[in-house]
C-alpha positions as CSV (number, residue, x, y, z in Angstrom):
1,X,-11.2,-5.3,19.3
2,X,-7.9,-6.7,20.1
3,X,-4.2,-7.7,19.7
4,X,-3.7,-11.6,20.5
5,X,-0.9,-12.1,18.4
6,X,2.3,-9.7,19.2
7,X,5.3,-11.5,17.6
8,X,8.2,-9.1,18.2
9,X,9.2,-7.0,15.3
10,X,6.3,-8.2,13.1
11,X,4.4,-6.4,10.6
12,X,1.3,-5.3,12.0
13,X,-1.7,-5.7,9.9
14,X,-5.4,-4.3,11.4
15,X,-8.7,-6.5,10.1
16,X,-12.1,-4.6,10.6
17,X,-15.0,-6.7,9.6
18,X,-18.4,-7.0,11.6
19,X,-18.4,-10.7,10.5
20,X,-16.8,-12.1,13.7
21,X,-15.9,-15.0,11.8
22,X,-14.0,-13.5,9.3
23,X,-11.6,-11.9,12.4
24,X,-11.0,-15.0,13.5
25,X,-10.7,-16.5,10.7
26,X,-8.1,-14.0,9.3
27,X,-6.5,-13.8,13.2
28,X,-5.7,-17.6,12.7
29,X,-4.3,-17.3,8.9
30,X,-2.1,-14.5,9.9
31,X,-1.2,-14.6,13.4
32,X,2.6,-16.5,12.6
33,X,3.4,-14.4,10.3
34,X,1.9,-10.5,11.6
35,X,0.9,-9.0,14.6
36,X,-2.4,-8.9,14.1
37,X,-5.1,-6.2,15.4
38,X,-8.5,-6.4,14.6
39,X,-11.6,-4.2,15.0
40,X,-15.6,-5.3,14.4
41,X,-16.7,-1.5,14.0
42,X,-15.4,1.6,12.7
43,X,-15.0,3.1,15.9
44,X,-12.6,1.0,17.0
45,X,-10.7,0.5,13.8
46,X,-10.0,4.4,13.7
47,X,-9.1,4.0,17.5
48,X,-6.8,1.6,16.5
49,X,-5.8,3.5,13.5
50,X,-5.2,6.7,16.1
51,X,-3.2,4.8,19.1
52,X,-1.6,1.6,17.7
53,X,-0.8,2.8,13.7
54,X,0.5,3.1,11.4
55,X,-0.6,-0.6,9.8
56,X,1.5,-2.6,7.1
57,X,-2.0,-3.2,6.0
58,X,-5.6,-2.8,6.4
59,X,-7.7,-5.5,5.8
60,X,-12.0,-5.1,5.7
61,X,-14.4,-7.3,4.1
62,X,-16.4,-5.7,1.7
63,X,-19.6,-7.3,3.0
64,X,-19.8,-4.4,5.3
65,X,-17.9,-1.4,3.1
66,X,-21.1,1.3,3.4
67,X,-19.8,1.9,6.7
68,X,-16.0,0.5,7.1
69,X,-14.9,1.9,3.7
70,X,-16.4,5.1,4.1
71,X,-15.4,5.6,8.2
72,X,-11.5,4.6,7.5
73,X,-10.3,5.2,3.9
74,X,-10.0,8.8,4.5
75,X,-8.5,8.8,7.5
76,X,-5.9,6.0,6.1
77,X,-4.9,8.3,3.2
78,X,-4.8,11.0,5.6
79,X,-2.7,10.0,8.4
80,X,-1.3,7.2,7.2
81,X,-1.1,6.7,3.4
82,X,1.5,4.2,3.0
83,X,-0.7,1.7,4.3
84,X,-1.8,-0.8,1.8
85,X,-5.3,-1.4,2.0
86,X,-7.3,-4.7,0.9
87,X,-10.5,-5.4,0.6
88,X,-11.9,-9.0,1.2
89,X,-14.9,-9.9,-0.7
90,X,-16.3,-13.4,-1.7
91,X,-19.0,-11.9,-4.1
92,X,-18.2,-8.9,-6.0
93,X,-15.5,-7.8,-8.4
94,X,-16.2,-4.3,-8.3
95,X,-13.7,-2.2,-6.0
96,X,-15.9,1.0,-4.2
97,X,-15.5,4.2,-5.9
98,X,-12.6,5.9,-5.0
99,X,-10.3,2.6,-4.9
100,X,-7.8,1.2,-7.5
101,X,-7.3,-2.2,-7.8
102,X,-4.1,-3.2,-8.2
């Protein structure tokens, strides 16, 4: 879990994914535009969620959504439901139940 990239009065967007490629990977696309915060479990993305948020945006890959969707999308909409949330996924085209695609 971290925060590498703190450009002052950035939007601050929070990745979860188990997939340490895909934080790095979405650490390097975003880091000159966002501060970016990222998280490989749900524990520490609702940690995160708890100290650091509110988010601009959430960002999870879908690869692991049995147990990042389920662990933060109600505490998003709970505590912080202005928070756009997007779900990365290279195979599917189905959004979990519960989630509108927009």
């Amino acid at each position: 879990m971290s925060d590498k990239s703190s450009l002052s009065g950035a939007a601050r967007v929070l990745v979860v994914s188990e997939d340490d490629k895909v934080l790095r990977l979405a650490e390097a696309e975003l880091c000159d535009r966002f501060s970016v915060f990222t998280a490989n479990e749900v524990a520490g993305a609702l940690r995160l969620l708890e100290e650091e948020g509110p988010f601009a945006a959430v960002l999870t890959d879908q690869a692991s959504r049995a147990t990042t969707i389920d662990g933060i999308l109600p505490e998003l909409i709970g505590r912080h439901p202005g928070t756009a949330l997007m779900l990365l996924d290279a195979t599917s085209t189905r959004a979990p139940h519960g989630v509108t695609v927009h």
